[in-house]
C-alpha positions in Angstrom: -40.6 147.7 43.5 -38.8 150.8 44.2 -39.5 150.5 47.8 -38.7 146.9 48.2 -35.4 147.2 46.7 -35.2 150.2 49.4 -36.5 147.7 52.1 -33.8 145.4 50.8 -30.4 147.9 50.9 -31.8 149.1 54.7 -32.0 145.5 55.6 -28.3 145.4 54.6 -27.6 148.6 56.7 -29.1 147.4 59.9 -27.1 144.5 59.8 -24.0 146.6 59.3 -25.3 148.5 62.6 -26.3 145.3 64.9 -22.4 143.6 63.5 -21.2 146.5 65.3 -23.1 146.7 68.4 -22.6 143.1 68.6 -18.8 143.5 68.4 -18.9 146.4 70.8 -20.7 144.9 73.6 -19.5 141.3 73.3 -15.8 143.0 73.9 -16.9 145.2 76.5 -18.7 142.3 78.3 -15.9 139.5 77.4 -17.1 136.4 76.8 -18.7 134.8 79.9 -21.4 138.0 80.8 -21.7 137.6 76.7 -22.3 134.1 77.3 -25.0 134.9 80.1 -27.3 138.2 78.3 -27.1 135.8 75.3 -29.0 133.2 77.5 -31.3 135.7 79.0 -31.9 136.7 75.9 -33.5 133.7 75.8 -36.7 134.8 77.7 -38.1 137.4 75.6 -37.8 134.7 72.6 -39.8 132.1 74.1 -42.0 134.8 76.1 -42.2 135.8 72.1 -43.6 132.5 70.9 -46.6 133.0 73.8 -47.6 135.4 71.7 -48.9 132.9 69.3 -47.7 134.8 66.6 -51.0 136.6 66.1 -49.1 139.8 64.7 -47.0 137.7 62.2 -50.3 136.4 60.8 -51.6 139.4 60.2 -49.2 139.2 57.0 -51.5 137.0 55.1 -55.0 137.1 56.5 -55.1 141.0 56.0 -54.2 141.2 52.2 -55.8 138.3 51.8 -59.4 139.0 52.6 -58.8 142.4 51.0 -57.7 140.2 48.2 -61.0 138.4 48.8 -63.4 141.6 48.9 -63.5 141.1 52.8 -61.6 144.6 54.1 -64.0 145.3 57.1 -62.9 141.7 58.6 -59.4 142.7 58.0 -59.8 145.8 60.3 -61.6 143.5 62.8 -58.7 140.8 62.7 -55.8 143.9 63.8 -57.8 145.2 66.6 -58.0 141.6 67.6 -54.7 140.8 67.4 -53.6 143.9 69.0 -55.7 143.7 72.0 -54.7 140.3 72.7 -51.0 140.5 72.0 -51.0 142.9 74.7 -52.6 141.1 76.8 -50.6 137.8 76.5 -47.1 139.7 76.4 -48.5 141.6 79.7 -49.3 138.4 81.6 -45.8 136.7 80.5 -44.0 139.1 81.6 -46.0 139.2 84.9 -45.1 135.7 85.3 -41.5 136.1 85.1 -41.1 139.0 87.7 -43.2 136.1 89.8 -40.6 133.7 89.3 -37.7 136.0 89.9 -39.4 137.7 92.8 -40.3 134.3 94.7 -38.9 131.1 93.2 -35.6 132.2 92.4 -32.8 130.7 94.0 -30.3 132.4 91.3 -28.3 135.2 92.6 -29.3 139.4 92.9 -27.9 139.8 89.2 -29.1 136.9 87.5 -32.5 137.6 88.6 -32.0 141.3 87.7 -30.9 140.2 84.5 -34.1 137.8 84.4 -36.5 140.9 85.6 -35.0 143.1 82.4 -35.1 140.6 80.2 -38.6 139.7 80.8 -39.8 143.5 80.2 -38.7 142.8 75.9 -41.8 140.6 76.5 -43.9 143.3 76.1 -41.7 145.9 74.1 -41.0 143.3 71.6 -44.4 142.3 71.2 -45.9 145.9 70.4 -42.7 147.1 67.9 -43.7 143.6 66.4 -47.2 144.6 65.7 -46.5 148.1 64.8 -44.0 147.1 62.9 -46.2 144.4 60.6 -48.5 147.4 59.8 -46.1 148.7 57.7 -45.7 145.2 55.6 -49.0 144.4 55.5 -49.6 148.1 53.8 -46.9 147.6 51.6 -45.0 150.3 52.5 -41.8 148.9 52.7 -39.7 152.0 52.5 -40.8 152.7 56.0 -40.5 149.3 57.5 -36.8 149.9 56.2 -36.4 153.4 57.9 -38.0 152.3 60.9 -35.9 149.7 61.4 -32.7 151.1 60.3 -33.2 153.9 63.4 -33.8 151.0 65.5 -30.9 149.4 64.8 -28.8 152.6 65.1 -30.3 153.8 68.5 -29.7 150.4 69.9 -26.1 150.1 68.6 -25.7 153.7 70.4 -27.6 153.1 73.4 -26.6 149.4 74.1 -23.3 150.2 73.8 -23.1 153.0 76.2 -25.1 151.1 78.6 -22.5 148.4 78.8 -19.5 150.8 79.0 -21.3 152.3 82.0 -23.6 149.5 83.8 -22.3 146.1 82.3 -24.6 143.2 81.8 -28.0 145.8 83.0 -27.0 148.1 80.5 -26.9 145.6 77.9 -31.3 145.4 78.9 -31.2 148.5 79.8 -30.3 150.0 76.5 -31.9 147.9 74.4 -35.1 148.9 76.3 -34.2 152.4 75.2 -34.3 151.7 71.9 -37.5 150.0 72.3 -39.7 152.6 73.4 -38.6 154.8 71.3 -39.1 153.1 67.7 -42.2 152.2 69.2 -43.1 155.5 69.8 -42.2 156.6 66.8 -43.9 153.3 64.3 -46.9 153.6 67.1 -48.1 157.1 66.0 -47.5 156.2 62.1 -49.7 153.5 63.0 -52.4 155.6 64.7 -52.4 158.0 61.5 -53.9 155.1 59.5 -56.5 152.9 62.2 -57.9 153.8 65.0 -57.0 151.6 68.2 -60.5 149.9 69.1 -60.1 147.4 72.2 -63.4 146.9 72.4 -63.4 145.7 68.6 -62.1 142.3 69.4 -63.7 138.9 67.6 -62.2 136.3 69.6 -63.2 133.7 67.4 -61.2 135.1 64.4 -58.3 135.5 66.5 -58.1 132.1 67.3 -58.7 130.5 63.9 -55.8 132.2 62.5 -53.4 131.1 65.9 -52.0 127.8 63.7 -51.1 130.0 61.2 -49.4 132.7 63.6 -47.6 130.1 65.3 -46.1 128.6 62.3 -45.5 131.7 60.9 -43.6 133.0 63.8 -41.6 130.2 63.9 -40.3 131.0 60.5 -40.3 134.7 61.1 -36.3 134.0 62.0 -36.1 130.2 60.7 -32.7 129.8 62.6 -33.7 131.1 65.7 -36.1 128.0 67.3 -32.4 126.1 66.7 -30.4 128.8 67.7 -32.4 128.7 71.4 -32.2 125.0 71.5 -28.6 125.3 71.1 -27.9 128.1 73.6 -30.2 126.3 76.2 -28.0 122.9 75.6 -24.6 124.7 75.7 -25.2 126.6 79.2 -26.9 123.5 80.8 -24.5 120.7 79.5 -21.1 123.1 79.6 -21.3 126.6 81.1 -22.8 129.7 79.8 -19.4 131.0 78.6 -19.0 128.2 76.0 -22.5 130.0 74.6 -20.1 133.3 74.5 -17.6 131.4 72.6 -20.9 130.6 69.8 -21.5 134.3 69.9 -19.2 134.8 67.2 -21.3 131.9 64.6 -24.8 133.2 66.2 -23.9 136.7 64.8 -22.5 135.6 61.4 -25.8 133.5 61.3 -27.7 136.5 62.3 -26.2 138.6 59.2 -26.6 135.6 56.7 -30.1 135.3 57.3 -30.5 139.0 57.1 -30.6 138.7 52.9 -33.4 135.6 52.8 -35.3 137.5 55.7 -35.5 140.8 53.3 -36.7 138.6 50.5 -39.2 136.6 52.5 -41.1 139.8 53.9 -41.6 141.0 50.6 -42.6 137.6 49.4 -45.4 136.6 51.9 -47.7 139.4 51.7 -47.4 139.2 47.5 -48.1 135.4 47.8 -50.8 135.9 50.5 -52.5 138.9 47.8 -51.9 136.4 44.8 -53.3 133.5 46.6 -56.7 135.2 48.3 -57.6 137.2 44.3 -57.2 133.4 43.2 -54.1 133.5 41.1 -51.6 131.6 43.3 -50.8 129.1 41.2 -48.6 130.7 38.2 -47.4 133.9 39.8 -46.6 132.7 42.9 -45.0 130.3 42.1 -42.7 132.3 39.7 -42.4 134.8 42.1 -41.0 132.2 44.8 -38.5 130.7 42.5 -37.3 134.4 41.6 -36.6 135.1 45.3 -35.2 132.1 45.9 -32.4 132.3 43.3 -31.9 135.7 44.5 -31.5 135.0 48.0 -29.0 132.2 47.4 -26.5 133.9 44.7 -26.3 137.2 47.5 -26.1 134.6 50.6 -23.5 132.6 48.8 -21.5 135.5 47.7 -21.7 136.6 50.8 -20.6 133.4 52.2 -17.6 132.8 49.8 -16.2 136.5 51.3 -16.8 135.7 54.4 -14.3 132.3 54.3 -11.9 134.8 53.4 -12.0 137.6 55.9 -13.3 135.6 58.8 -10.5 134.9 60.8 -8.6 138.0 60.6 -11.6 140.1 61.1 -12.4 137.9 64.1 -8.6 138.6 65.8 -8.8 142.2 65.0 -12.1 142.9 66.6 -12.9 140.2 68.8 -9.6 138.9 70.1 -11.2 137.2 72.8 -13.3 135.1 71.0 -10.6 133.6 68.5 -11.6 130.1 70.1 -14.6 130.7 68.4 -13.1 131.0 65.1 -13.8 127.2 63.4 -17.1 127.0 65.2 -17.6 130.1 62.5 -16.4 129.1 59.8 -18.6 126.1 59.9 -21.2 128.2 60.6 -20.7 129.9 57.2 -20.9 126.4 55.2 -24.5 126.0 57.1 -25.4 129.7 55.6 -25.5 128.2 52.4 -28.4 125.7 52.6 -29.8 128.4 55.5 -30.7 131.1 52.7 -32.7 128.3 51.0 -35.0 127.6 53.7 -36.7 131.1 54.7 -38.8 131.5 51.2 -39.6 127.7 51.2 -41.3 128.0 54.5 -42.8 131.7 54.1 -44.1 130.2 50.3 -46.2 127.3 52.3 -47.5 129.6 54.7 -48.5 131.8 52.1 -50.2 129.2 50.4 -52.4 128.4 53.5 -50.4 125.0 53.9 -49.9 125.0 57.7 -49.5 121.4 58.2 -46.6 120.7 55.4 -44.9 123.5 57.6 -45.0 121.8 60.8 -44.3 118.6 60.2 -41.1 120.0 58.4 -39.8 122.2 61.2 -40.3 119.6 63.6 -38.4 116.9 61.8 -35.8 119.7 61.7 -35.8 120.0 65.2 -35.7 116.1 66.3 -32.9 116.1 63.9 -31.0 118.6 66.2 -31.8 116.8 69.1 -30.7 113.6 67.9 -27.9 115.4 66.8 -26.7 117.0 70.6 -28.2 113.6 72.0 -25.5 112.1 70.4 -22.5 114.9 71.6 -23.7 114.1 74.9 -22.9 110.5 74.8 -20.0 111.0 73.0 -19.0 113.5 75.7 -17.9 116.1 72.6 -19.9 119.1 73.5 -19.1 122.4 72.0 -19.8 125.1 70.3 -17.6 123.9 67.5 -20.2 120.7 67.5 -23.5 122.8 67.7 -22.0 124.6 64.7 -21.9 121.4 62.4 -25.2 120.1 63.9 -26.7 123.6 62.2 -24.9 122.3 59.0 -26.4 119.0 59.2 -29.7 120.2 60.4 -30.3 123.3 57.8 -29.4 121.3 54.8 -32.0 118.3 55.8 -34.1 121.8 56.5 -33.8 123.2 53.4 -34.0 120.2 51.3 -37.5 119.0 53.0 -39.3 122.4 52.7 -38.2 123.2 49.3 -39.6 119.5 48.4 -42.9 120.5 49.5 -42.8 123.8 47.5 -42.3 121.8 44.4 -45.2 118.9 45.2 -47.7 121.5 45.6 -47.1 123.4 42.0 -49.0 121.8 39.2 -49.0 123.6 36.0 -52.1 125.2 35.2 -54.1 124.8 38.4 -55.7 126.6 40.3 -55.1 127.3 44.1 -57.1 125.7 46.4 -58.7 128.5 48.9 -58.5 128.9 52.4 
């Protein structure tokens, strides 16, 4: 556990590091070109999603067939999944320099901005995959230091990029810090397994696409509402009302940062428990331990937040005060938030796909019946996004962690997938 607990204080570290590039840059770009990455920032999520979430699988098919006795199908399943991320990420991203190139009626910097943004397609999608090598080994202590030095070159290079480019350097440094974490996870990745493109067993790949998807949706839970949000704000209001959210999209950024640490410790453990056949006990202890860990540190978190928000806020983001109640609501909706990452990931774990779904996408109509509403009311804010997270994390929470409990029967025995 000694490297999990180190996984768990670097976690804590690179959030320390992206608060302060996300201070940085948000003052150096004021809130309206804040307002506008933060929407571009947009492509590379959903161009993330087109992924399928084959890497995120990889999570709990690999320890669990090497759970099962099955480790030469495991080796199969991650030259599969890395020859077709590549792939898909390559051809997204080839589709958006089409659409800036020749469809575009947006102006020379948007369509710049699009053209960047459109590259973390592909740089996203290999750190991704390099990254989950380290989880799926276990070796959490250098997940944490990968990450950590991603976070710091990023805060370093993003910020000098805005200070000396604006809104491209804000790409054009987080592009920087890309390449080179994945140069540096990509050869710890090639000291272990050997990169066979050839080696690809496109049946396998897609029978474990439902569970990629799902499992990349949960990946960040907050971040399929987070889009939805952004995507409302700058179509119904402006882009710079989605700079005044900036301010509750990073406190909800570093809330989830606690559960997140938990959760990528937890699913691979599950997965292991659940494929040797002894889900049912274990797991099921060990999800309730993480979830009452998660939600004492988020809460504590959250109850020292309420107290240094607003001042912090004025001394290092004094033009984005306005956003200051959106945030503080934001905080309240962190509280049922840090219960919903482990209830997910647990499910997934467990091989119970469909419970998943059917939960996020109540969760989601609930958001959209929720900004349906603003719009007839003609109340649109980010003020009113921030209490439809509350609303829409708590109903969240309360329907995963209700599926948890249905499925854990005393004494039996997990069903296998």
């Amino acid at each position: 556990m000694s490297d999990a607990r180190w996984f768990f204080a670097s976690s804590l570290a690179t959030a320390v590091l992206d608060v302060v590039r996300a201070v940085l840059t948000a003052n150096l770009l004021g809130p309206y070109l804040a307002g506008l990455c933060a929407t571009m920032l947009v492509i590379p999520q959903v161009g993330r999603y087109l992924g399928l979430g084959l890497a995120e699988a990889l999570t709990v098919v690999v320890p669990y067939h090497r759970g099962a006795g099955n480790p030469g199908h495991a080796r199969t399943l991650k030259s599969t999944v890395f020859t077709l991320g590549v792939s898909i990420s390559v051809f997204a991203f080839a589709t958006v320099v089409v659409y800036a190139i020749v469809f575009s009626r947006a102006s020379a910097q948007v369509n710049g901005l699009v053209l960047l943004a459109g590259s973390l397609i592909v740089l996203w999608g290999l750190r991704q995959f390099f990254a989950t090598e380290y989880a799926v080994e276990h070796d959490f202590g250098r997940l944490g230091a990968v990450e950590l030095g991603f976070a710091g070159l990023a805060c370093v290079l993003q910020v000098a990029g805005v200070y000396l480019l604006g809104a491209y350097g804000f790409f054009l440094g987080l592009m920087g810090a890309e390449l080179l974490t994945i140069a540096w996870s990509g050869r710890d990745y090639l000291r272990g397994n050997v990169v066979r493109v050839h080696d690809v067993d496109v049946a396998a790949g897609a029978r474990i696409v439902p569970l990629g998807v799902t499992l990349l949706v949960s990946a960040v839970a907050y971040a399929p509402f987070v889009m939805t949000a952004r995507v409302f704000l700058a179509a119904s209001v402006g882009v710079e009302e989605v700079g005044v959210l900036i301010v509750s999209t990073l406190i909800l950024g570093k809330i989830a940062v606690i559960p997140t640490a938990v959760r990528r410790v937890l699913v691979p453990r599950m997965s292991l428990l659940h494929g040797a056949g002894q889900g049912a006990e274990d797991g099921f202890a060990l999800f309730l331990r993480s979830q009452l860990s998660a939600f004492a540190a988020t809460t504590a978190v959250i109850l020292a937040g309420l107290v240094f928000l607003a001042p912090a806020v004025t001394a290092l983001l004094p033009a984005y005060t306005s956003g200051i109640p959106a945030a503080r609501v934001t905080l309240l909706a962190g509280i049922p938030y840090s219960l919903i990452d482990n209830a997910g990931s647990a499910l997934l774990a467990l091989q119970e796909k469909r419970a998943y779904v059917e939960s996020l996408v109540a969760a989601l109509a609930l958001e959209g019946v929720i900004f349906g509403g603003m719009l007839w009311a003609d109340t649109t804010s980010a003020f009113h996004v921030a209490f439809a997270f509350l609303v829409t994390f708590a109903g969240y929470a309360a329907l995963l962690n209700y599926r948890v409990l249905r499925l854990h029967r005393p004494g039996a025995r997990p069903v296998r997938a």
